[in-house]
C-alpha positions as CSV (number, residue, x, y, z in Angstrom):
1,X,-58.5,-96.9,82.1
2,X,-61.5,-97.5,83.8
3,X,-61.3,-100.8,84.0
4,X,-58.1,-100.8,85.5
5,X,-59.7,-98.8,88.0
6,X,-62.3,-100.8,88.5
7,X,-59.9,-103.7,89.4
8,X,-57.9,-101.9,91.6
9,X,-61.1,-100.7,93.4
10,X,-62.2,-104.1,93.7
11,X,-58.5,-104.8,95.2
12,X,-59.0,-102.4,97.6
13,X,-62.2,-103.7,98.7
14,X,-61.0,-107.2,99.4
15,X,-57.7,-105.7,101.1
16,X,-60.3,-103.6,103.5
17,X,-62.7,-106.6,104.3
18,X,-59.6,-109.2,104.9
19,X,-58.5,-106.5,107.7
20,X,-61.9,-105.5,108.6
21,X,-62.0,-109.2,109.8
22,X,-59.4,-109.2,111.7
23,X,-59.1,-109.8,115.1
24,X,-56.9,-107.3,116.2
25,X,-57.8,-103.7,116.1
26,X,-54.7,-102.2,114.3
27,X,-55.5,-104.2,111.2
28,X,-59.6,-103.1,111.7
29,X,-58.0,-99.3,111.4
30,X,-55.8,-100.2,108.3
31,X,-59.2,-101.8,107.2
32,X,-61.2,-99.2,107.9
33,X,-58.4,-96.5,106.0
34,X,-58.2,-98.6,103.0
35,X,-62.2,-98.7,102.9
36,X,-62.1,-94.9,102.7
37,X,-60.1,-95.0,100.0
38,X,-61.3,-97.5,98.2
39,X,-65.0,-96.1,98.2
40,X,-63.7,-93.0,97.0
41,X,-61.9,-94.0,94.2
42,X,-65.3,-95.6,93.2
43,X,-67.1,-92.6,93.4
44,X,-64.6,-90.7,91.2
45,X,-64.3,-93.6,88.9
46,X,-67.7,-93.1,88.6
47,X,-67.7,-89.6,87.5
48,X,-66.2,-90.1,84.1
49,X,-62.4,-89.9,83.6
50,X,-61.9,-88.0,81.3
51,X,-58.7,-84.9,80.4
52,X,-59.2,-83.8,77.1
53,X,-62.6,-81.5,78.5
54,X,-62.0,-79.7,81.4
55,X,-65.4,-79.6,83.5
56,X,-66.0,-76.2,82.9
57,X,-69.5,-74.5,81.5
58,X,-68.2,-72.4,78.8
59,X,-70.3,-69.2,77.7
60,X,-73.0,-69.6,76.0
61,X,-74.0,-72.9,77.5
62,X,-76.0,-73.9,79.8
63,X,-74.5,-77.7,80.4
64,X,-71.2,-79.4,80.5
65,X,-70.7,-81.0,77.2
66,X,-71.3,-84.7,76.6
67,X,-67.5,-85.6,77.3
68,X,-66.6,-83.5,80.3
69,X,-66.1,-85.3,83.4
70,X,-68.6,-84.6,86.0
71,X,-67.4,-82.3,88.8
72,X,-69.6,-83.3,91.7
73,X,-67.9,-86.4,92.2
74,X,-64.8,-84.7,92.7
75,X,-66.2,-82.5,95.4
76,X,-67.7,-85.3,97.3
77,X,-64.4,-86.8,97.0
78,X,-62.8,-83.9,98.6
79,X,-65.6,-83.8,101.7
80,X,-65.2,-87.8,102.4
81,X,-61.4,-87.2,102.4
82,X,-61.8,-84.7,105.4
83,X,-64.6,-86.9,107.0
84,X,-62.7,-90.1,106.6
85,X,-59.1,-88.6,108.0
86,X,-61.5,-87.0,111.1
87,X,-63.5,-90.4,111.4
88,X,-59.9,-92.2,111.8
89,X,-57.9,-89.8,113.5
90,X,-60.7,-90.4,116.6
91,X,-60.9,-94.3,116.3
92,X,-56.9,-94.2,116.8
93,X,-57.3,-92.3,119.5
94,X,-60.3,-94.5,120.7
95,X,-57.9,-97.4,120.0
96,X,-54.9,-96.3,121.6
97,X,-57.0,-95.5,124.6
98,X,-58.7,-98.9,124.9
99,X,-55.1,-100.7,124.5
100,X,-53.7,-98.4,127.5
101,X,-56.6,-99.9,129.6
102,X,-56.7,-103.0,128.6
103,X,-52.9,-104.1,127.6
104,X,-54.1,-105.8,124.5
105,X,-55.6,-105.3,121.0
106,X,-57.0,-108.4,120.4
107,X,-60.7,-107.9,120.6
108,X,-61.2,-111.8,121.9
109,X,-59.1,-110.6,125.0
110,X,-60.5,-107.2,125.5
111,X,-63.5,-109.1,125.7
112,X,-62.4,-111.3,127.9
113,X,-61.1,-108.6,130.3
114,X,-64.5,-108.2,131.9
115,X,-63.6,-108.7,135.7
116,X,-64.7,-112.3,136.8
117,X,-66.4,-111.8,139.5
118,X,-68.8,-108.7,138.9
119,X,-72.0,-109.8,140.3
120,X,-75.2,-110.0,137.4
121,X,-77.4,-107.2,136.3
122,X,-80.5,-107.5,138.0
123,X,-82.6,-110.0,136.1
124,X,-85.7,-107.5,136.1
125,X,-87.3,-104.1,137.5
């Protein structure tokens, strides 16, 4: 099992760099989602998967036993997911802004929709 978790991590970290180098900024948020995702599914992957022990400290004990999955994982899992959904919820909105403005989402022609002639910076102070 884990190593068909490990492939489909590795899946999803190809998928996210492919958009991630994208030139439009729709894909980049796709990218960016699927990055999430895929970093979290690392994390719990690694965490031990396991369901016959529930990672529970039973009475008595002072550790999880040796084939309990660990539970930390899980809650950092739980954290990223709230981070990640914030993180992309404001570069959509940051996107969507930037196309209103601009017309375009292409990042060549966003770049490229500097006005012409805007005199230089000063050269020095």
């Amino acid at each position: 099992m884990e190593f068909v978790l490990a492939c489909l991590v590795g899946a999803f970290f190809a998928a996210a760099i492919y958009l991630l180098l994208s030139r439009h900024t729709v894909r980049m948020l796709l990218g960016i989602a699927i990055l999430g995702n895929a970093v979290n599914l690392l994390i719990f992957t690694g965490g031990r998967l396991t369901r016959e022990v529930p990672p529970i400290i039973g009475s008595g004990l002072d550790t999880l036993t040796a084939g309990a999955a660990n539970p930390l994982p899980q809650a950092l899992i739980l954290t990223a997911i709230v981070i990640s959904f914030s993180f992309f919820a404001f570069l959509l909105v940051l996107t969507y802004r930037a196309f209103q403005e601009l017309g375009t989402d292409d990042t060549d022609e966003m770049r490229l929709a500097e006005p012409k002639n805007d005199p230089l910076p000063p050269a020095g102070y």
